[in-house]
DOLOMAR-512577 format. One record per residue (C-alpha): residue in one letter; x, y, z. Coordinates in steps of 0.5 Angstrom, whole numbers, plus 500, padded with zeros to 3 digits. Each point is the difference from the previous one (the first is absolute). Layout:
REM residues N
AXYZ;...
//
This chain:
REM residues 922
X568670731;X495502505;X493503500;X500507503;X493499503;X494501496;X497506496;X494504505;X495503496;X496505504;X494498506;X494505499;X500502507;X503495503;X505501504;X507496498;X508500500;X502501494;X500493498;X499493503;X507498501;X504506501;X498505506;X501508498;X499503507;X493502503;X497505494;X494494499;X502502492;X502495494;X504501495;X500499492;X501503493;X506504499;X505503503;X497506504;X502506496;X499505507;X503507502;X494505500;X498504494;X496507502;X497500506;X502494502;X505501507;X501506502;X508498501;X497493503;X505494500;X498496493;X504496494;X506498505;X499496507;X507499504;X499492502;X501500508;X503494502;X497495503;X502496507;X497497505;X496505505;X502502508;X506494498;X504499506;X494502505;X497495504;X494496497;X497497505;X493496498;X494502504;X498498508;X493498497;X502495495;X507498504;X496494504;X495495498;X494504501;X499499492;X500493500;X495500506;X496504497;X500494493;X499495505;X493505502;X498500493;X498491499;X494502506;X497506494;X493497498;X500505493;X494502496;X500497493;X502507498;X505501504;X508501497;X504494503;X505501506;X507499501;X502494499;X507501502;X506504500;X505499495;X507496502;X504499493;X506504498;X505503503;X498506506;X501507500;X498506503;X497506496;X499507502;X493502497;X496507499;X495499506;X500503506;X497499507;X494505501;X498500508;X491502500;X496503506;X497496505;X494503500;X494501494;X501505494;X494503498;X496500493;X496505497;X496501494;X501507497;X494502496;X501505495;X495505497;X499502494;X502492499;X506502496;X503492501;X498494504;X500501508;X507500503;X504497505;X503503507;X504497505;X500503507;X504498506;X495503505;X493500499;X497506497;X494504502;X494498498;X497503495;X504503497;X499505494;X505504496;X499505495;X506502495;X499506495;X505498494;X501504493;X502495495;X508501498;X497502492;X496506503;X503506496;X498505506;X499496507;X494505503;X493499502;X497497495;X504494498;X501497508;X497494500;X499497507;X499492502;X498498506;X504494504;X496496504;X505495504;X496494503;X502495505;X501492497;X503496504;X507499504;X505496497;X504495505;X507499499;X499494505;X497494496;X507503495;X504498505;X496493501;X500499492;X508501499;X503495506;X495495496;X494498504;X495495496;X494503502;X503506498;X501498492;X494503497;X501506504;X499507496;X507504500;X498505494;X497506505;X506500505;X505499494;X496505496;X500505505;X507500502;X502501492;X496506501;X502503506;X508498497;X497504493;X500507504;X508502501;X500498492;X495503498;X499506504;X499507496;X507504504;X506500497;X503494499;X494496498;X500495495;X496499494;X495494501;X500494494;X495495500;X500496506;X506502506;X504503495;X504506502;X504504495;X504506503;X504504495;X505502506;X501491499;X505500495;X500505494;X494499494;X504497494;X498501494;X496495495;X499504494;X493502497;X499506506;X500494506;X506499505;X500495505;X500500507;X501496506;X496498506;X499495505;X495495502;X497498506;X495495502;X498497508;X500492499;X500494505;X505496502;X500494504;X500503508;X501507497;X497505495;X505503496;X500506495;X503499493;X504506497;X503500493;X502505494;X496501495;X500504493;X495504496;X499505494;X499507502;X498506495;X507503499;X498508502;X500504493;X496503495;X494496498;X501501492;X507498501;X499494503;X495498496;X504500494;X506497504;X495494501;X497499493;X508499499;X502495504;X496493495;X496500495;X493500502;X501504506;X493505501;X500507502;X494498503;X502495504;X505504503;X496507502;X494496504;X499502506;X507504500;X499506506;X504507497;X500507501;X499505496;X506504498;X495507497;X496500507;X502495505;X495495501;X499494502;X497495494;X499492500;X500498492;X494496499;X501498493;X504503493;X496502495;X500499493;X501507498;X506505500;X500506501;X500502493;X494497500;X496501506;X495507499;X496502506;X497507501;X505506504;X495506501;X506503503;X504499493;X493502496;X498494498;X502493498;X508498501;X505493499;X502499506;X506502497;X499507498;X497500508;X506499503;X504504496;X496507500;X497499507;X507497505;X505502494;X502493499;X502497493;X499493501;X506495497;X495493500;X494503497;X498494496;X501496506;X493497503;X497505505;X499497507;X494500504;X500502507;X492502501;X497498505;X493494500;X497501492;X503508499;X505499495;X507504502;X505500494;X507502502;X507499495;X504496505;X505505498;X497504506;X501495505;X505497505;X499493502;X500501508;X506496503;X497493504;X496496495;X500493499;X500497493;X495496500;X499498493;X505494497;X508502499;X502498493;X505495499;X506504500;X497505507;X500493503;X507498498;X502507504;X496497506;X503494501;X507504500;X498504506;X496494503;X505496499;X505501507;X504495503;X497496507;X504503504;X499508498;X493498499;X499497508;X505506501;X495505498;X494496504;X503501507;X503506499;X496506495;X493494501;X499501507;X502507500;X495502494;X495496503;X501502507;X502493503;X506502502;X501500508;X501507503;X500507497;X497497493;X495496504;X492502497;X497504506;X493496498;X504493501;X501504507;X493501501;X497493499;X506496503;X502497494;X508499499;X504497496;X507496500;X505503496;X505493498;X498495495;X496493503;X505495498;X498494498;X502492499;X500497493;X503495495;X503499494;X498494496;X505497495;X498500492;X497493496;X505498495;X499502494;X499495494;X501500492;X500495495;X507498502;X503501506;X498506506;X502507501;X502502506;X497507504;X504505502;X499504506;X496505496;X494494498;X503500493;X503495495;X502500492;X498497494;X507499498;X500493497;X493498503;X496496495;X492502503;X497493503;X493499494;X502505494;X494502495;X500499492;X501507497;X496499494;X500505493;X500506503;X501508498;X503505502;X497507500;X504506499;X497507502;X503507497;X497506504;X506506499;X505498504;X505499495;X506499505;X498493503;X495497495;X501495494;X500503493;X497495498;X498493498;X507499497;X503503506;X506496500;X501501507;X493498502;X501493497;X506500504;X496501506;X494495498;X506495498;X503501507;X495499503;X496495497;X508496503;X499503506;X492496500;X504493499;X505501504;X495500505;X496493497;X495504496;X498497494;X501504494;X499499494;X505501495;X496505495;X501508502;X494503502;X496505496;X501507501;X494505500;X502508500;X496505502;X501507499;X495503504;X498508499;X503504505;X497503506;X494504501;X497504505;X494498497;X500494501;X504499507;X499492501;X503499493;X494497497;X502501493;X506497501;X497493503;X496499493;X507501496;X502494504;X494496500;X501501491;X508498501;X497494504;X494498496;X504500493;X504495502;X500494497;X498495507;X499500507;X505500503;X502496506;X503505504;X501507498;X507504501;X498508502;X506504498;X498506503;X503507499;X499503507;X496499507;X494503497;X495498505;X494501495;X504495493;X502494506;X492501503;X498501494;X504494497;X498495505;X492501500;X501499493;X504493500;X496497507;X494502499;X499500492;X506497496;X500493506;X508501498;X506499506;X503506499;X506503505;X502508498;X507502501;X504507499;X505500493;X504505505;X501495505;X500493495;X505504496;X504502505;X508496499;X501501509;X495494503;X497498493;X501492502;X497501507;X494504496;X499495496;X500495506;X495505504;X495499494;X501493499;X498499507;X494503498;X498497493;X501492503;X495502505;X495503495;X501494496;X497495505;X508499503;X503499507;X506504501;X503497507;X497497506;X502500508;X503494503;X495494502;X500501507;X498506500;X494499497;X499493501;X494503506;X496502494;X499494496;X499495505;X493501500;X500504492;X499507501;X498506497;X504506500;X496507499;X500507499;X495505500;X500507500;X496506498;X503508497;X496506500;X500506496;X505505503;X500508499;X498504493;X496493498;X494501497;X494499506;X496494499;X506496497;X500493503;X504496504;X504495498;X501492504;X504495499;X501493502;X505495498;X502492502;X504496499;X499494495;X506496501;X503496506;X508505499;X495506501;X502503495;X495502494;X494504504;X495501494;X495507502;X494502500;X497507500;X495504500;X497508501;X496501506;X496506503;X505506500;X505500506;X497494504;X505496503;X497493501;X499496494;X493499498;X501495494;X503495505;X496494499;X501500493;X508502500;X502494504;X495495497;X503503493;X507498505;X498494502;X498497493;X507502498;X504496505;X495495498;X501499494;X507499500;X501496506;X494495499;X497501507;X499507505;X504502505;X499498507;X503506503;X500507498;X505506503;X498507498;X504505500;X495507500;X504506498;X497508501;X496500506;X500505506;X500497507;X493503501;X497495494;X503494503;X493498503;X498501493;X503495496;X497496506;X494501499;X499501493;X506497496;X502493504;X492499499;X501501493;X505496498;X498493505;X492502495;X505499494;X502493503;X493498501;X500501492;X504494500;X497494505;X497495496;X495494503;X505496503;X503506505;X502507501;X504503497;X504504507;X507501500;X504503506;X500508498;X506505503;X500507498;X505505503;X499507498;X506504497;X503507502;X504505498;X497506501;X503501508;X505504503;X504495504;X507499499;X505497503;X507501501;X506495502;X503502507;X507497496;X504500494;X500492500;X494499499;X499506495;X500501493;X505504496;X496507501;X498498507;X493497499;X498493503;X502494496;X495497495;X496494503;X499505507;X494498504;X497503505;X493498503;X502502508;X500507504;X496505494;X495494498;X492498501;X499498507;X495495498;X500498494;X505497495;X505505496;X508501499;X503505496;X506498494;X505502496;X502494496;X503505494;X506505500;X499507500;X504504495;X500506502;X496505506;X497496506;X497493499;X492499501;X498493504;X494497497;X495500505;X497492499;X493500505;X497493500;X492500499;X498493499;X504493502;X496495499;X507496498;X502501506;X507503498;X505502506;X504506501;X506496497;X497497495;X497507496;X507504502;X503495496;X495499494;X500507500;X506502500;X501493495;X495503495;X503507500;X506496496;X495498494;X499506496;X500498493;X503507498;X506501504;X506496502;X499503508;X495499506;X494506499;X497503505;X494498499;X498491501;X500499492;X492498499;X498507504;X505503495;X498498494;X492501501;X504507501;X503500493;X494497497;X495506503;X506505497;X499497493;X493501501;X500508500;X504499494;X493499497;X497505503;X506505499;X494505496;X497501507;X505499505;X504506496;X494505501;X496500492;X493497500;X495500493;X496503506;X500508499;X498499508;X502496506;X496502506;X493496503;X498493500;X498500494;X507503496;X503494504;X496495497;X502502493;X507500503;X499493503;X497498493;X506503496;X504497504;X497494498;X502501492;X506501502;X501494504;X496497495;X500493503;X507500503;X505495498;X498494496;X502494495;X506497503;X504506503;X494499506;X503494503;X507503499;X504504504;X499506494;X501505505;X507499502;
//
C-alpha cells in the first residue's frame, strides 16, 4: 500500500505546485475537492480547447545534443572565489557567505531555463516621468542616450469610455521627463566575478532596468504583443490555443522572463506560465455559467472590472460593480419614452430589444459616483482580460491540466515560441529595442553541474522499507515506530443529498463493514484500539441554500448531532458526503477550536469504495497515529545523528495571506511548528492572526517562547541548537527576517536565561522558496526519471545560484506529472556553522519525514507542516476568506478594523486544551 502524496488544499495567493510531493507543471495552481466537472457552459469558450487534453509524452529535452557545462563554471574560479570569502569583516546584520560548495552525490550535468545576457559597456540613462493630472505615482524611463533636458510633452487623450471623442471630452497631461542619474553596468560586472568590496553592491537599478527595456518587445501595443500579467508575465493568445475552464474563463499560456545574476555572468530566466482570461462572449451568459460552476460562486465577483461593449451602441465600458436590482425593478426617467420606464420596457421600446435575462442583476458601468445600469445582456466581455478573482476548485482542476506539460515540451516551448514571443531570438525576431541599447541575449540553455544524493533509509516498528527510484516506499506489512492509543471514539456520519455515495444510515451494514475494516487496519499498523465499536452520530443536513452560500445552517445541525452524544470522544471520524469546502471548513472550526477533539474528515465515496480500500485505510491511518501523539517512521540514525549531538530543535514557520474575492481587512494567518521530540517527528504549532497580508510574524517572540516550553516540557531541558526552516518569503524580504524576525526569536531566548547564565543556543534559518521559475532539465535519460525530470534528491547550488551568499536548489521529491520545481534553500543565518554538505544532505534527509505521505515532499518536512498548519487556519476564517462579512461594507481603515475584530470572533482564541500540543492540523 503506498501513500500517493498528500491532499493540498488551496494558498490564498500563494503560489504553489498542486501539492508538496507531486509537481503538476508550472501553473503555480494546487488542486483539491472533487473531480473537476469541466467543459464550457454558455459563454465559456468559443469553440476553445477544454474537458479533454491529450497527454504529450515526456522525454528528455535536446537528447543527443551536446551539453557542455559553462566555461565560467568549468575551472576553479568558484572555489577561489570561497577561498576569497574567510577575509570578509561582516555587519552583524549581514547574511552569512558561502561557506562551500557541495561535493556528495553522484555528479551530473543539467540544462536549466537561463540564458546568457551580454550588457552595453556604457551608462543607461534614468528619468523620472512626471505626469499632470497626477493620475498615478511618477513613472520610470529608460534611455540609451541622454535626452535633452528639459524636457516636456503634451498628450491630448480621450477616455476609451467617451461615447463621442470631441472637444469637450479631451483631457491633456503634461509629461515632464527629468534626468536622474546614469546607471553603470561596470560595478555589475565587478559584482558577478565576486570581488569582496563588491558584496554589498546594489544590482537592483541595472537588473530593474534591463527588465524594463527587455518588458517593451512583449509589451508593445502592435500586433503580436501580449498581455502583460503582474510582474514579467506575458500571455499571447498566438502561444497556444485558450482552453476553456468553464464558468466564462479560459486559459491561456505565457511566458516569464526576468534578468538574473550568476556567478561571472548575468543571465535572463525564461519559463511557461498559465493564467485565466475572461473568455470573449455575452456578459449575461458568462454570468450565469459562472454562478454554475460551484455553490457559493457570486456574480459579483465575476463582473468587477470586466471590460465589455456594448452590443445596441458600440462602446467601450468598464463594470464597476453589479447592481442589487434587475432590470424589472430598475426605474428611471426617459423623457424621450414620456416619463418614468423599467430598464426593461427602455430597451424594449427604444432599441427593439426583448431581454432573455431580465431578473438577472443589471451591471453598472458609470463613470466616478454617476450610477450607469446596463443588462449584462447587452455587453460582450472584451477579448484579453485577465481573471483576477479566485478559480473554483473545479477551474482549477482544468488549470493543471493545461499546466501540466512534460519538461521536455515545456523547455521546447521556451527556446522555441519563449525567445520568439518575447523577442530574444537571434535574427529576423530579434526586438529592435534590444538593437538600440546593445543588449543581446543568448539563445542555448546555460548548463549547469549538479548531484544526486542518495535517499536515508526508512525505518518502521519492524524492520526497514526500501526506496525506490521515485523517493516512495509502502506500507505493506510495516507496523509504525511509536503507536498511539485510540481510546473511545465516534464516528460522524453526515447526509447531505448525495444518495449514490453516502451511508443510508447508522444501521448501514456496509458502513460497519467500513469502520471494522478500518479499525483492523489501525491494528495492523500497532494502534491500540479498543475493542468496543465506536458511537455513530448521523447528521442530516438541510439542503443548500443560496441564502445561505457557506452552509452555516448546516454546521449548527452537525454541532446538535455531536453535542447529543453521550461523551466526548477521544477522536471523532468525519464521514463526509462530498468535498464540500464549507462542511470540512466548518467541521474542523467546530472540532479544534471549540469541541478540543481530534478529528480527521474522510469522504464516504472514496472509504466505501472496494478498489484501493485497504490502502485508504493505511493513508488515514498514517494520520490518526500522528494526531494522536504517534510516530509513524523515522529515518536511518546516521542521517540524522548531526542534529542530535547537540539537541536540536527543528522549526518551521510561515505565514498565508487573504487571496482574490476575500473580504478586505480579512487577517493573515502564521505558523510556527517545532519539534518536541529527538525522532523529530511530532511538530506541535503555534498560530496566530496578524495584520492583513503582512508577511513577517508579528507575535514571533511569543510563538517560539510558546515552542520552546513545549520542547521543554517534554525533554526536561532547552535545545542547544535551533534550525528553522522559514517558508513563503520573497527574495526582497530576506533582509527583513534579518532584521525583524531573527531579533525576535533570539528576544524569546532571553525569556529563558536564569542567574546562573544565558540562555543562547546557535540559531540557523534558512528560508524556503517555491515561487521561482528555475527548472531544471537532465542532459540524459540515466540520470532522469520516467517523465524525463531530474531524479529525486537533485541538487543544484553551482552556475544559477547567489554569487555571495549561501543557497542551492533541491528537488528531493518525484514528480508525478508535468515539470518538477526545485525548491529554492537561501540561508540567512549560520550561527551552527553547517557546511554546504551538511545542510544538502539534512534537507534532503528531513524531506523524507513527513508524517503524511510515505514518499519524500518538496518541501523540508518543519517548513511543510507550518504550511499545513497555517491552511488549517483558514478553515477558521472560511466566512471572510470566501467573501461574506456581518460588515454591510468593507472599505477604509475602520471597516477593516471591524473586520480584523471579526475575524477575532471567528478565531475565537485559536486552538486549545490539549489539541494545542498536538499535530491537529495534519
Amino acid at each position: 500500500m503506498q501513500r500517493g502524496g498528500d491532499r493540498a488544499r488551496g494558498r490564498g495567493n500563494r503560489g504553489a505546485s498542486p501539492s508538496r510531493g507531486a509537481s503538476a507543471g508550472d501553473s503555480g495552481y494546487r488542486a483539491r475537492g472533487p473531480p473537476p466537472r469541466g467543459g464550457a457552459g454558455p459563454g465559456g469558450g468559443r469553440g476553445r480547447g477544454g474537458g479533454f487534453v491529450p497527454r504529450e509524452q515526456g522525454g528528455i529535452f535536446a537528447e543527443g545534443q551536446p551539453a557542455v557545462i559553462d566555461a565560467r563554471l568549468a575551472n576553479s574560479a568558484e572555489d577561489k572565489l570561497i577561498l576569497s570569502f574567510k577575509s570578509l569583516s561582516l555587519r552583524q546584520d549581514a547574511m552569512p557567505p558561502r561557506p562551500d560548495y557541495g561535493i556528495k552525490g553522484k555528479p551530473i550535468k543539467l540544462r536549466t531555463n537561463f540564458f546568457p545576457i551580454r550588457v552595453p559597456k556604457g551608462p543607461l540613462h534614468e528619468y523620472d516621468v512626471n505626469i499632470a493630472p497626477q493620475i498615478a505615482s511618477n513613472r520610470r524611463l529608460i534611455a540609451a542616450k541622454l535626452l535633452p533636458q528639459p524636457l516636456t510633452i503634451t498628450i491630448s487623450y480621450f477616455e476609451e469610455d467617451d461615447e463621442i471623442k470631441v472637444e469637450q471630452t479631451r483631457k491633456e497631461y503634461t509629461l515632464t521627463i527629468k534626468y536622474i542619474q546614469p546607471i553603470e553596468t561596470d560595478s555589475l560586472q565587478q559584482y558577478l566575478v565576486g570581488h569582496a568590496q563588491y558584496r554589498n553592491y546594489d544590482i537592483l537599478p541595472v537588473i530593474s532596468a534591463l527588465n524594463l527595456v527587455l518588458s517593451v518587445h512583449p509589451n508593445r501595443n502592435q500586433p503580436g504583443g501580449g498581455v502583460v500579467v503582474g510582474r514579467n508575465r506575458y500571455f499571447f493568445p498566438s502561444a497556444s490555443t485558450p482552453f476553456s475552464l468553464g464558468g466564462g474563463l479560459e486559459a491561456w499560456r505565457g511566458f516569464y522572463s526576468s534578468v538574473r545574476p550568476s556567478f561571472r555572468q548575468l543571465m535572463v530566466n525564461v519559463n511557461v506560465c498559465a493564467t485565466a482570461f475572461y473568455s470573449e462572449g455575452n456578459l449575461a451568459e458568462a454570468m450565469i455559467t459562472f454562478e454554475q460552476v460551484s455553490f457559493g460562486a457570486r456574480m459579483s465577483v465575476f463582473v468587477q472590472r470586466v471590460r465589455v461593449k456594448t452590443d445596441h451602441l458600440g462602446h467601450q465600458k468598464t463594470v464597476k460593480r453589479l447592481a442589487k436590482v434587475n432590470a424589472k425593478q430598475h426605474k428611471f426617467e426617459a423623457q424621450e419614452l414620456g416619463g418614468v420606464v423599467t430598464v426593461e420596457e427602455y430597451f424594449r421600446r427604444k432599441y427593439k430589444i426583448s431581454l432573455r435575462y431580465p431578473n438577472l442583476p443589471l451591471v453598472d458601468v458609470g463613470g466616478g459616483n454617476k450610477a450607469v445600469y446596463l443588462p449584462p445582456e447587452v455587453c460582450t466581455i472584451l477579448p484579453g482580460q485577465p481573471f483576477r478573482g479566485k478559480l473554483f476548485d473545479e477551474q482549477t482542476g482544468e488549470m493543471i491540466k493545461v499546466s501540466a506539460k512534460p519538461p521536455n515540451v515545456n523547455a521546447n516551448a521556451i527556446t522555441d515560441g519563449g525567445l520568439r514571443e518575447l523577442g530574444f531570438m537571434r535574427g529576423i525576431n530579434s526586438s529592435p529595442v534590444l538593437d538600440v541599447f546593445g543588449v543581446s541575449i543568448g539563445n542555448e540553455m546555460a548548463v549547469v553541474p549538479a548531484r544526486i544524493l542518495a535517499p536515508p533509509r526508512i525505518r518502521y516498528g519492524k524492520g526497514e522499507q526500501s526506496v525506490d527510484d521515485r523517493a516512495s516506499w509502502n506500507l505493506r506489512n510495516v507496523v509504525f515506530a511509536e503507536c498511539a492509543k485510540l481510546g473511545p471514539w465516534t464516528v460522524l456520519v453526515i447526509k447531505d443529498g448525495n444518495r449514490y455515495e453516502e451511508f443510508s444510515d447508522a444501521q448501514d451494514p456496509e458502513l460497519r463493514n467500513v469502520i471494522e475494516g478500518f479499525a483492523s487496519m489501525c491494528r495492523t499498523c500497532g494502534i491500540s484500539v479498543i475493542p468496543t465499536p465506536p458511537l455513530i452520530a448521523v447528521a442530516e443536513l438541510p439542503r443548500k441554500d443560496p441564502q445561505d452560500p457557506i452552509r452555516t445552517q448546516a454546521i449548527n445541525t452537525i454541532r446538535n448531532a455531536l453535542m447529543a452524544t453521550k461523551q466526548k470522544p477521544a477522536f471523532l471520524l468525519v464521514i463526509l458526503s462530498s468535498g464540500d469546502k464549507h462542511i470540512y471548513s466548518g467541521v474542523k472550526l467546530l472540532c479544534d477550536v471549540y469541541l478540543d477533539v481530534p478529528n480527521i474528515c474522510v469522504q464516504s465515496g472514496r472509504i466505501r469504495k472496494d478498489r484501493g480500500q485497504l490502502q485508504y485505510y493505511a493513508n488515514v491511518a498514517l494520520k490518526v497515529n500522528m494526531k494522536l501523539g504517534g510516530v509513524n517512521h523515522n529515518v536511518d540514525e546516521a542521517s540524522m545523528s548531526r542534529l542530535r549531538q547537540p539537541p536540536t530543535m527543528l522549526v518551521g514557520m510561515d505565514v498565508t495571506h487573504p487571496g482574490p474575492s476575500t473580504v478586505k481587512g480579512t487577517p493573515s494567518i502564521a505558523a510556527v511548528v517545532a519539534s518536541v521530540d529527538l525522532r523529530f517527528s511530532q511538530y506541535p504549532a503555534s498560530m496566530r492572526i496578524q495584520e492583513s497580508k503582512k508577511e513577517m510574524i508579528t507575535d514571533l517572540k511569543d510563538m517560539m517562547e510558546e515552542r520552546l516550553l513545549a520542547y521543554r516540557a517534554k525533554n526536561r531541558d532547552l535545545p542547544q541548537r535551533i534550525l528553522v526552516y522559514r517558508d513563503g518569503v520573497s527574495e526582497g524580504q530576506f533582509s527583513i527576517v534579518v532584521n525583524d524576525e531573527i531579533p525576535k526569536i533570539r528576544a524569546a531566548f532571553r525569556k529563558f536565561d536564569t542567574v546562573q547564565s544565558a540562555y543562547r543556543p546557535k540559531l540557523t534559518v534558512v528560508i524556503c522558496g517555491k515561487r521561482h521559475h528555475t527548472r531544471f532539465y537532465p542532459t540524459e535519460a540515466v540520470n532522469a526519471d520516467h517523465n524525463g525530470n531530474p531524479k529525486p534528491g537533485t541538487i543544484v547550488d553551482r552556475g544559477v545560484t547567489a554569487i555571495y551568499e549561501f543557497d542551492f536548489f533541491l528537488q528531493a521529491h518525484g514528480g508525478l506529472q508535468g515539470t518538477t520545481r526545485p525548491t529554492h534553500y537561501y540561508v540567512v543565518c549560520n550561527e551552527i556553522d553547517m557546511n554546504a554538505d551538511d545542510l544538502h544532505s539534512l534537507t534532503n534527509t528531513i524531506s523524507y519525514t513527513f508524517a503524511r505521505a510515505t514518499k519524500a515532499v518538496s518541501l523540508a518536512a518543519p517548513a511543510y507542516y507550518a504550511d499545513l498548519a497555517c491552511e488549517r487556519g483558514r478553515c477558521y476564517l472560511h466566512k471572510l476568506l470566501m467573501g461574506f462579512s456581518e460588515n454591510t461594507t468593507t472599505s477604509g481603515s475602520t471597516a477593516e478594523e471591524d473586520v480584523f475584530t471579526e475575524a477575532e470572533k471567528l478565531w475565537n482564541g485559536g486552538v486549545k486544551g490539549k489539541l494545542k500540543e498536538s499535530m491537529f492540523y495534519l
